[in-house]
N, C-alpha and C positions, 0 to 999 in steps of 0.2 A: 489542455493542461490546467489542472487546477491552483489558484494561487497559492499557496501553499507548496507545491514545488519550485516554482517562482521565486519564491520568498528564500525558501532552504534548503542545501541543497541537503542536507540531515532529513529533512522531514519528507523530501520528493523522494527520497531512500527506503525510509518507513510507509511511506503510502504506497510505494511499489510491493513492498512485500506485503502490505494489508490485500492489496486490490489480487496479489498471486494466491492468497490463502480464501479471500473471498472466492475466485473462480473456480480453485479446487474444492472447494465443500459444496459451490453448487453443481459440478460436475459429478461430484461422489451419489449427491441427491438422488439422482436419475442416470443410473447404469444400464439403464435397458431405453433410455430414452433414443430422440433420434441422431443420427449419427452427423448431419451436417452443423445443428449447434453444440454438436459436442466437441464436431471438431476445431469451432473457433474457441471456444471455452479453452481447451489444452492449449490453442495457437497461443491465446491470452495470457495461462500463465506461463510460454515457454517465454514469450515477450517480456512480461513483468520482471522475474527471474534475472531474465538476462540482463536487462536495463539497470540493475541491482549493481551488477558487477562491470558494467561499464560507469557507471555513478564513480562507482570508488574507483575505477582506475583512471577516471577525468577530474576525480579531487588528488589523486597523487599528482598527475599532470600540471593541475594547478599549483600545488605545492611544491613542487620542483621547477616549477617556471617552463613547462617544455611545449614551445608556441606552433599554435595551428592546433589544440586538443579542444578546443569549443566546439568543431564542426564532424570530429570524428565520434562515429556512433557504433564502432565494433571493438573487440576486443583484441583483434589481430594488428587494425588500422592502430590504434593506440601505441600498442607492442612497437609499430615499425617506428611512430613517430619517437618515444624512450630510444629506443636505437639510435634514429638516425644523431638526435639531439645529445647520445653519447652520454646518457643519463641513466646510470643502476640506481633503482628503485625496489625495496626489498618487496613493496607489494606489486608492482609489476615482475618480480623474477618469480613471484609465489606463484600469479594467474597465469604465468607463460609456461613453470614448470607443471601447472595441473592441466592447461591446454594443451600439451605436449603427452601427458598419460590418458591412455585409453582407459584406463579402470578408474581416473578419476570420475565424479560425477561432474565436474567444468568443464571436462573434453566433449563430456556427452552434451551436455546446454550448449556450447559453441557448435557441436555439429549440426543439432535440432534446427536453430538460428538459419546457419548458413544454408539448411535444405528447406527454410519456409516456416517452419515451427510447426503448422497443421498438416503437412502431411499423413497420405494411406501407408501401412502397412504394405510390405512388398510381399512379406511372409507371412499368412495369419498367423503363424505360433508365435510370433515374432512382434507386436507391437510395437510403435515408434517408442511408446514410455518408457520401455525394456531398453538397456545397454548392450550392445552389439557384442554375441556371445553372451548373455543372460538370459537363463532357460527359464521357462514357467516354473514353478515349482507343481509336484505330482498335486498334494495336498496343500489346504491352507492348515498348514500345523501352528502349532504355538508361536506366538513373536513375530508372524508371517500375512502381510495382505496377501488375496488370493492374485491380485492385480500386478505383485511386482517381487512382493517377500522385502527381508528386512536390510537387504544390499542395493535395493532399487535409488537409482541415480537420485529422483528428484524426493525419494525419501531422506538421501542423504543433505541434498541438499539444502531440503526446507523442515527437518523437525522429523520426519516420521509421516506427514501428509504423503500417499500416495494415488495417482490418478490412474485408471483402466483408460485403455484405451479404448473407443466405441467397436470394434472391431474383434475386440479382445473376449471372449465368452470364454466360461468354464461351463 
């Protein structure tokens, strides 16, 4: 961990999301590259990502004082500790209610998490980067990567950045 996370925890926030946009652009680099570093590359930034949003629900924890959140490192474990400590936080009821929808794109990062983050494809039409029930699109038409289109989870997530899965060919 670099000192600079150490130091803040604002800045360990912004270096998570530097270090998830670095792995997507070199993932994007080499779409035909080969598939075992490509597969840590996506693990990497399903990890970053996510670490993002545990950040912020371990500074609400802090902020509300709800003790034992040093050592919790998911977004569910967090959730129960807000409960049990009887503590409504509006950005914890925000991440519980998007972990709670499937079409949100936090449902989809908490699932990716909880299955490994690099995971194969079960379905090749089907990519892991794809939201369960999100079809290829036929064409890459206007406004649309070929890898995901403009509804893609981790496009929502991060900007418009979207990652192919190595598996994934048109």
């Amino acid at each position: 961990m670099s000192r600079m996370v150490r130091e803040s925890e604002i800045s360990g926030l912004r270096e998570r999301l530097f270090f998830a946009r670095s792995l997507l652009k070199t993932l994007n680099l080499d779409e035909d590259g080969p598939v075992g570093p490509r597969l840590a590359l996506r693990g990497g930034v399903v990890f970053h990502l996510y670490s993002v949003l545990v950040g912020i629900a371990r500074q609400a924890a802090r902020s509300y004082q709800v003790s034992g959140y040093e050592d919790l490192i998911s977004l569910a474990a967090l959730e129960q500790a807000f409960a049990a400590a009887g503590v409504q936080a509006p950005e914890m009821n925000l991440l519980a209610q998007a972990r709670a929808n499937r079409s949100d794109p936090v449902f989809w990062l908490d699932q990716e998490m909880r299955a490994g983050g690099a995971r194969r494809p079960g379905d090749p039409r089907r990519g892991p980067l794809r939201a369960p029930g999100q079809r290829r699109p036929a064409t890459a038409g206007a406004g649309r990567h070929p890898g995901g289109g403009v509804g893609h989870p981790v496009q929502r997530l991060y900007g418009g950045v979207v990652v192919r899965h190595p598996f994934d060919r048109d």
